[in-house]
N, C-alpha and C positions, 0 to 999 in steps of 0.2 A: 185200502188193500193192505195196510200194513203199518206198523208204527213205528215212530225212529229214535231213538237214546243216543244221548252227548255217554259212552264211555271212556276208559285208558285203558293201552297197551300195556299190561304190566311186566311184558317183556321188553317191549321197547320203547317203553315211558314217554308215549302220545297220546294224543285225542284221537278218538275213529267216533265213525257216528255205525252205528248199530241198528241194520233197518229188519223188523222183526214182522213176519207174516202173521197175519189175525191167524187164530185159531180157526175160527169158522169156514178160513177158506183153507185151511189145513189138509182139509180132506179132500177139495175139489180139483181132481187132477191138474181142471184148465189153468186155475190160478197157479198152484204150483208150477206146472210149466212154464208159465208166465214170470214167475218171480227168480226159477232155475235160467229161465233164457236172459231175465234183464243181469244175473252175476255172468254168465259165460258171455253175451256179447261185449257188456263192460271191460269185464279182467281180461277178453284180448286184444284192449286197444291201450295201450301206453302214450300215452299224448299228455303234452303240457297242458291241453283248452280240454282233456276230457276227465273224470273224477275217478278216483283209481278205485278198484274192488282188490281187496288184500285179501278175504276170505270168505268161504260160506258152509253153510252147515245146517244139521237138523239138531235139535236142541227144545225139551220136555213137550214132543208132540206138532211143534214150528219149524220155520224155516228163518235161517238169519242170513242176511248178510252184512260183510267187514266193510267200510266203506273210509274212504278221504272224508275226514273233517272240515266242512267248506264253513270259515269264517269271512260274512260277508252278507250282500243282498242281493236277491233274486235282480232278474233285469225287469220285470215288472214293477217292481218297487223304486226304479231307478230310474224310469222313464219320465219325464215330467208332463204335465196336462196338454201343454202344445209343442212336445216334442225334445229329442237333442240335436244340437249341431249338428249339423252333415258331417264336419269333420269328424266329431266323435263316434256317429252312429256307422261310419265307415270303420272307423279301427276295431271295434266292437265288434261288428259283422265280420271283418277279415279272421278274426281271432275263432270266428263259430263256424265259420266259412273251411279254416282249419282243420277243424277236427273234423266234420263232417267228409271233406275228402280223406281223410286218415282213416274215419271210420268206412267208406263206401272204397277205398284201397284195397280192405281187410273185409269186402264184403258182407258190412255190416247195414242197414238203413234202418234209423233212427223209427221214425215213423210218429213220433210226438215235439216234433221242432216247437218251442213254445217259449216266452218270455218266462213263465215261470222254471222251466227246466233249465236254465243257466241265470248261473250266481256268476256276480264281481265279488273278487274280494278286493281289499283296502290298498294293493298297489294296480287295483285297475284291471288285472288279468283274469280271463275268461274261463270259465268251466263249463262243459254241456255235461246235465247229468240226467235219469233217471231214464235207462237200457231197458222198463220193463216192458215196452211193448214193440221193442225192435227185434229182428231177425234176420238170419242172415241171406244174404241176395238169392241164394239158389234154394233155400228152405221153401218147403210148403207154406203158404199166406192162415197165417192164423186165425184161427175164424170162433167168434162165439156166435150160436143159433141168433138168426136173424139182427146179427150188427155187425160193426164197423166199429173199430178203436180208435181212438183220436178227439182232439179237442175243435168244436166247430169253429170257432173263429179263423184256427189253423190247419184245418182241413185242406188239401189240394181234390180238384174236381173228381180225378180217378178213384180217392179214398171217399167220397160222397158217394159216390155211386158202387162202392166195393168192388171195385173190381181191384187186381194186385200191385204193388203200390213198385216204384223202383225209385233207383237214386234222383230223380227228376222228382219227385213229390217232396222228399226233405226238403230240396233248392226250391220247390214255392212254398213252401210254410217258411223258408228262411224268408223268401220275398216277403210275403204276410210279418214278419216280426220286422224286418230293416222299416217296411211302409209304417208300423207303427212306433217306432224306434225315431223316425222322421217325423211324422206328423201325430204322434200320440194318440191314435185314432189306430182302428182296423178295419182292413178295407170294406167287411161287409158287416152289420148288425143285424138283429133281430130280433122278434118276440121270442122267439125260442131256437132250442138245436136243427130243426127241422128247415124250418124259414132261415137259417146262416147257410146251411147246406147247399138248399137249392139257388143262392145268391151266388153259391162257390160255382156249381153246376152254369149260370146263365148268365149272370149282370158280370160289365166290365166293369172295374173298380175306378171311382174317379181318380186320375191323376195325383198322384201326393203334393205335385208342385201347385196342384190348383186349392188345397188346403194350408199349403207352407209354403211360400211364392222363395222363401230363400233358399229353395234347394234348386240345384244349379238343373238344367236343361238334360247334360250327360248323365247325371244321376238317377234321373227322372226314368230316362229309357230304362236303367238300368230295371228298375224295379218292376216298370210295366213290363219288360221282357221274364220277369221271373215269373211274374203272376199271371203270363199265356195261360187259356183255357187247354189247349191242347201243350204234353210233354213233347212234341218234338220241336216246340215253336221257344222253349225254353233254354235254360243253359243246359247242355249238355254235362257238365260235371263241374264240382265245386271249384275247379282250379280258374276255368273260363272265368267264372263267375266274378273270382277274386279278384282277375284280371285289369276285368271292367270297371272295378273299385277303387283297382291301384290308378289306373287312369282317371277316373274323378280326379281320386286325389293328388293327382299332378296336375288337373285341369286338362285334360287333352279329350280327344273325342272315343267315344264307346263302342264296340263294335252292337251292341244291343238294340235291337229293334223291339219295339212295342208290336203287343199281340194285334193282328189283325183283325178286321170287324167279321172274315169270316169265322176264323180259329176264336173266337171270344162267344159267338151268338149261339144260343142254344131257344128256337122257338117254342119248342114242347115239350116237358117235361113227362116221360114217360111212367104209369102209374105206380109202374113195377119198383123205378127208380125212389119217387117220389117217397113208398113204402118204407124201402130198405134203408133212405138217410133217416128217417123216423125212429126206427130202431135200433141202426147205429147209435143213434146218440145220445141214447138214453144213459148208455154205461161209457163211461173214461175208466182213460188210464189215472191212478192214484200217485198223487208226488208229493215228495216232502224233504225240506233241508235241517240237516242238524242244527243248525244255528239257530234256528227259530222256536226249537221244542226245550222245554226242563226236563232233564234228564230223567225226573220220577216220577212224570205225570203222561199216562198213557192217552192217545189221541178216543173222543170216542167215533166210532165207526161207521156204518152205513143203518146198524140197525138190526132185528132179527132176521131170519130166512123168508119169515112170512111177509115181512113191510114189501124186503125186496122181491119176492114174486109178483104181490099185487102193485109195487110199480113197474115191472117188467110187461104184466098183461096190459096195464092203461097205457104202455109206452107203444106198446102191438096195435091197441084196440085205434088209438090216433094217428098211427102208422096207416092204419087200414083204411079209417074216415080218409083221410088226404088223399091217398091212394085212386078211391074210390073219385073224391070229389075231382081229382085232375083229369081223372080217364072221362069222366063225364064231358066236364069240357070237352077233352080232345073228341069228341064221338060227335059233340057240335061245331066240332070244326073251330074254336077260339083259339086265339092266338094268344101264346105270352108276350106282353109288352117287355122289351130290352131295357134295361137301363141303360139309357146316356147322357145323362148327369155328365157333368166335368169331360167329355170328349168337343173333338172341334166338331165344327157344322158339318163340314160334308163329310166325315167317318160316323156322326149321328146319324144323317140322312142315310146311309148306306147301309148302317145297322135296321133301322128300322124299314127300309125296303127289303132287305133280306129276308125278315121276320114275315114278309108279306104284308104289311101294312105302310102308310103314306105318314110325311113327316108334313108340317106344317110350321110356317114362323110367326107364333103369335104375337111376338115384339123384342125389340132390343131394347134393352139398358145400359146402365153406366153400371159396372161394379168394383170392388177397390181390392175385392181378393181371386176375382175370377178373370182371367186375362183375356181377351178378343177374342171374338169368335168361338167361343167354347159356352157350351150349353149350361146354363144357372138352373134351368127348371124344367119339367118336362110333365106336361098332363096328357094323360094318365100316366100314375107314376109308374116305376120300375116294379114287374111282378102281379100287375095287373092283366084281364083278358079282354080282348078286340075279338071280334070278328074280322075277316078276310078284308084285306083292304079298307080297314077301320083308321084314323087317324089321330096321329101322335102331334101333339102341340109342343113347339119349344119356345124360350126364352133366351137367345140367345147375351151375350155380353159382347157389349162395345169396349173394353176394357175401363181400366182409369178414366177417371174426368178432370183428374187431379194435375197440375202442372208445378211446375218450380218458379216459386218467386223473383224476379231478377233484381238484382242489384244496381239500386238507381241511388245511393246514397255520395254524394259530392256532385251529382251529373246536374246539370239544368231542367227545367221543368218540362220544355217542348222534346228532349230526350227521352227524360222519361215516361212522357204520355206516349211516348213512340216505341221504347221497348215493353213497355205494359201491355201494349195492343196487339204488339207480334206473341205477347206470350198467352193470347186470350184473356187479359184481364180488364180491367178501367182501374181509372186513375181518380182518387177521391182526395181534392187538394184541400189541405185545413190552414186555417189561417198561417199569415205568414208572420216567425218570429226575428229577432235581434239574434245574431250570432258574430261570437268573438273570434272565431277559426274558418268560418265557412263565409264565402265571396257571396256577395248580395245575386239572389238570381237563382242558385245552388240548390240542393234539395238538404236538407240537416237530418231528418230523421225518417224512416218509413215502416207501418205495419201493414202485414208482417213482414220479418225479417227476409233479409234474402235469402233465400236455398228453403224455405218453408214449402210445403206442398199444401196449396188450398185448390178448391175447386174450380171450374174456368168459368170464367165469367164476375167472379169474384173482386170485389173492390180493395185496391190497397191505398192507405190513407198515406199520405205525403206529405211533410212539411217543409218548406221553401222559409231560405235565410237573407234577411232584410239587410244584412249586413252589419257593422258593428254598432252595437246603441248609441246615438248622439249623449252629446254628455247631457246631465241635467246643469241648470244654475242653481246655486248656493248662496247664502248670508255669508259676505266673509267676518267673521270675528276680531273686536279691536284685542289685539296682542301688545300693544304700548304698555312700559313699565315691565313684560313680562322677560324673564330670560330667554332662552335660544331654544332651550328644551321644551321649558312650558309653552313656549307658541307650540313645538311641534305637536305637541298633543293637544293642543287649543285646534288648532288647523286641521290635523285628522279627523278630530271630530267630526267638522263639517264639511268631510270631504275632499278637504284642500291641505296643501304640503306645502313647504318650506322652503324657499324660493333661496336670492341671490344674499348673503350677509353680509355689510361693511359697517366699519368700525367709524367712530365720531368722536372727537372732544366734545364733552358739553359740560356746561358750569354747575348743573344743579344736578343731573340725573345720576346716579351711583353707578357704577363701572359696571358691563354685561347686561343691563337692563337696555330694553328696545325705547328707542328713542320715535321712530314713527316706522310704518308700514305702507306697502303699496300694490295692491288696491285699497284704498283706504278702507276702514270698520263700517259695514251697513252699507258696503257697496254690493253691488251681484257680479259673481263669477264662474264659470266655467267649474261643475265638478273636476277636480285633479288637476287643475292648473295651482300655479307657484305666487305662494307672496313672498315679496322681498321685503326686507325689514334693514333698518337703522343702528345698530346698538353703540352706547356710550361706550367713551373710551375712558374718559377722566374730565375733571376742569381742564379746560386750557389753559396752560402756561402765559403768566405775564412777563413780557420782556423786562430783562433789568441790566444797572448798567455796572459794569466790574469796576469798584473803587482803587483808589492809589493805596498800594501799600509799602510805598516805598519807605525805609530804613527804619522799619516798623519790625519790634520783637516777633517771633513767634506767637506770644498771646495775643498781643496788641491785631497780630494779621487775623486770628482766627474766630476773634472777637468782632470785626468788622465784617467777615465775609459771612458769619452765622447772622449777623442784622439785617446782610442782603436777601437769605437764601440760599444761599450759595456756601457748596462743599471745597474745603480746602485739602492741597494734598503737598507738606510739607517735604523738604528735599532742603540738605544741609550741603553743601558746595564749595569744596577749599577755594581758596581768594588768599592770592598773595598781599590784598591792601586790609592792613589790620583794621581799618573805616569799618569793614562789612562785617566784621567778628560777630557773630549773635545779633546780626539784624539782617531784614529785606533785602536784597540788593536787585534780584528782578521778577518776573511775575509773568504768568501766561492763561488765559488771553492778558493784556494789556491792561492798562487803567483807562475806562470809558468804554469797553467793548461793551457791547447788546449783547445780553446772553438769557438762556429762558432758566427760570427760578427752578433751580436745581441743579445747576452748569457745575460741573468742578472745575475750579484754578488752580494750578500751579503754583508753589510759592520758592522758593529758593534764598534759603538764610546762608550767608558767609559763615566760613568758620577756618582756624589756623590748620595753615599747610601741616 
């Protein structure tokens, strides 16, 4: 519909994006109107979450308009393959939630709610942008020959079927974006626009908590209340809605009720209807952000007037087949089979006795993403035709089969075959080992771990502790002749350490060397047990006997006590008898003391007062 340029304000020195009408539809009233309505519903809404219109105009035979420069990425682009957080897909939604009641305040309705028409920028904040195929609440419903505007995936049922859409249709195309916003998915697919349509019109959409199990229970309603088949069954206006949001995200309860299996069921698709989503959705609304286009490179377009006419007719001509082939059916009385995928059992059974056909349980499973009681499968699938009281197979789900490992590690073995058993599992004992920390009897190690989720029935292997390893026996090593040190590194070697040490005179062996050991060399010993060893001290001392040194010089003493062995320690001591002048006079020990070869004596020479 139109191409978009990165310009500047050369008065107010910014960026604007500059969205500039094709030529070709220049001249087509309808578009023009279209493109006049998306600048006048925009530039009367002022909103932080909405993208401002500064200006618009006609310029060399076009149409332009001035637009907010949104630097940033569509929310398409920013969705991931399995979803965002609830928390974030909540503040996201509250933010589009926003503007929508601002914009249906200023009776405005959007009419294209869609992941591509809102941009984040880089601090997170939201914009809804592209007003071209909204109008205002009391305007005439804008109508091109045989369609419907809007994108099918985000279609709401009333716009499938054209009839005039009100603030209740934005709020389920919002549902439509939060369900995929949450589960990365949208609620309904298809081979084509035609098949998303009549999905909009009749199938309940499974559950998002049953694709994303971590979106909480109250948020769940939330969404299923937005995407009621019927608007009265919906939120009444964006504020309720936001309500409900802001209670998720306190955790507290919803006032939101999920559509009911009558307001959800639609058994016959009428041919008229069937037609009309056909050619609806052949033609969309056209969007586009400035951040994504080069300023000098113009988009190219849908093509000539001729391509689009003859795909306008083939859009009519498959319109007409469907048409045709529905009303057939209905003229034989078939019924559309409901979809109830992802519903519990007895809102399944209910939908499909409504439908005028019989439900059937063709078996239960174990499944890990589908929670109890809620339907995995259903033959004939969703979309299919039954005759009257024709019957619907389902597969229900037992839930998880998965349980939580329990924690048997330090407990005894007959505990743990006992708490295994209450958790639905067995006990698969592996040999028992040596352990230095864990009591004989004990469990030492288990796979898998505790808090692990395996399936019930599941064996976990257990190993039980012997208690501490006996020691082994060792060689003990002769360490004789070695020092103190070298034993200990002799003895480590073999496992064994270094016992009690005492000291010994001995005549031959040199000081600090081991004299013997005990347990003797080439005995067996206990790993880690202690030898004690011997080590020399010296020769033993021979006794000797202290000579007389009485009235003996100085030399004459020192000269006699060096022949014993023995140290002398002179001391000169006044004496009034001039006898003693420079000689002996007494001596300590005595003359004939026993003393060991090395004893020092005393000597004491007189000398003048």
């Amino acid at each position: 519909m139109a191409d978009v340029y990165l310009a500047k304000d050369t008065h107010l020195g910014r960026e604007v994006a500059i969205k500039i009408l094709y030529k070709r539809y220049a001249r087509d009233e309808e578009f023009v109107a279209r493109f006049r309505r998306e600048a006048q519903s925009a530039a009367a809404l002022n909103h932080p979450h909405i993208v401002s219109i500064f200006d618009r105009g006609e310029a060399d035979g076009s149409y332009y308009i001035a637009m907010e420069y949104l630097e940033g990425k569509s929310l398409k682009e920013v969705i991931p393959e399995n979803g965002l957080e609830p928390a974030r897909a909540i503040e996201i939604s509250v933010q589009i939630l926003q503007a929508l009641q601002f914009a249906h305040e200023n009776n405005v309705i959007h009419r294209d709610i869609k992941p591509h028409n809102i941009v984040l920028n880089g601090r997170g904040q939201v914009k809804v942008t592209d007003f071209g195929i909204a109008r205002a609440g009391t305007a005439p419903a804008m109508t091109e020959t045989g369609s419907i505007i809007g994108t099918a995936q985000y279609l709401s049922p009333e716009q499938a079927k054209g009839k005039a859409v009100e603030q209740s249709s934005d709020l389920y195309s919002m549902g439509v974006v939060l369900y995929e916003m949450l589960t990365g998915k949208v609620p309904f697919e298809g081979e084509n626009p035609i098949a998303i349509a009549l999905k909009h019109l009749s199938d309940v959409p499974v559950p998002p908590q049953a694709l994303a199990p971590r979106i909480p229970d109250n948020l769940n309603a939330v969404v299923m209340r937005a995407l009621a088949k019927d608007p009265r069954d919906r939120y009444p206006t964006a504020e309720e809605f936001i309500a409900d949001l802001e209670r998720c995200r306190q955790n507290l309860p919803v006032a939101a009720v999920a559509a009911t299996a009558d307001s959800a069921m639609t058994s016959v698709i009428p041919a008229g209807v069937a037609a009309a989503a056909g050619a609806a959705l052949g033609a969309g609304a056209d969007t586009a952000r400035a951040d994504k286009l080069d300023p000098t490179t113009v988009r190219q377009g849908m093509g000539n007037k001729k391509y689009l006419y003859m795909l306008l007719v083939f859009l009519a001509l498959a319109a007409a087949a469907i048409g045709i082939y529905f009303l057939a059916f209905a003229q034989q009385g078939s019924i559309l089979v409901p979809g109830v995928v992802g519903l519990d059992r007895v809102q399944a059974e209910a939908n499909i006795k409504t439908a005028g056909l019989k439900s059937e349980i063709e078996s239960e499973e174990f499944s890990e993403s589908v929670a109890a009681g809620i339907v995995i499968r259903q033959n004939p699938e969703s979309g299919a035709k039954l005759k009257q009281d024709g019957v619907v197979r389902l597969v229900i789900s037992k839930g998880s089969n998965k349980v939580a490992v329990p924690d048997i590690l330090g407990q005894s073995s007959n505990y743990a075959e006992s708490k295994l058993k209450e958790a639905g599992l067995t006990g698969d004992r592996q040999p028992d080992v040596y352990s230095p920390s864990v009591a004989e009897g004990n469990i030492v190690s288990q796979d898998p771990a505790p808090g692990s989720q395996v399936q019930k029935g599941s064996a976990v292997k257990y190993v039980v502790s012997k208690g501490p390893e006996p020691p082994k026996e060792v060689t003990v090593p002769d360490v004789t002749t070695l020092t103190t040190s070298q034993a200990t590194n002799s003895l480590s070697a073999a496992g064994l350490k270094l016992g009690n040490v005492t000291e010994q005179y001995h005549g031959s062996m040199p000081v600090g060397q081991i004299i013997s050991q005990n347990p003797a060399s080439g005995s067996k010993a206990k790993e880690g047990s202690s030898v004690s060893v011997v080590v020399s001290k010296a020769p033993e001392p021979v006794p000797l006997q202290v000579p007389d040194l009485w009235n003996m010089t100085q030399g004459q003493a020192k000269t006699a006590l060096d022949a014993k062995g023995l140290v002398g320690s002179f001391q000169k001591v006044s004496n009034p008898d001039p006898a003693t002048y420079g000689f002996v006079y007494d001596q300590k020990p005595a003359a004939g003391t026993i003393v060991d070869a090395g004893s020092t004596v005393t000597v004491y020479i007189g000398k003048k007062p």
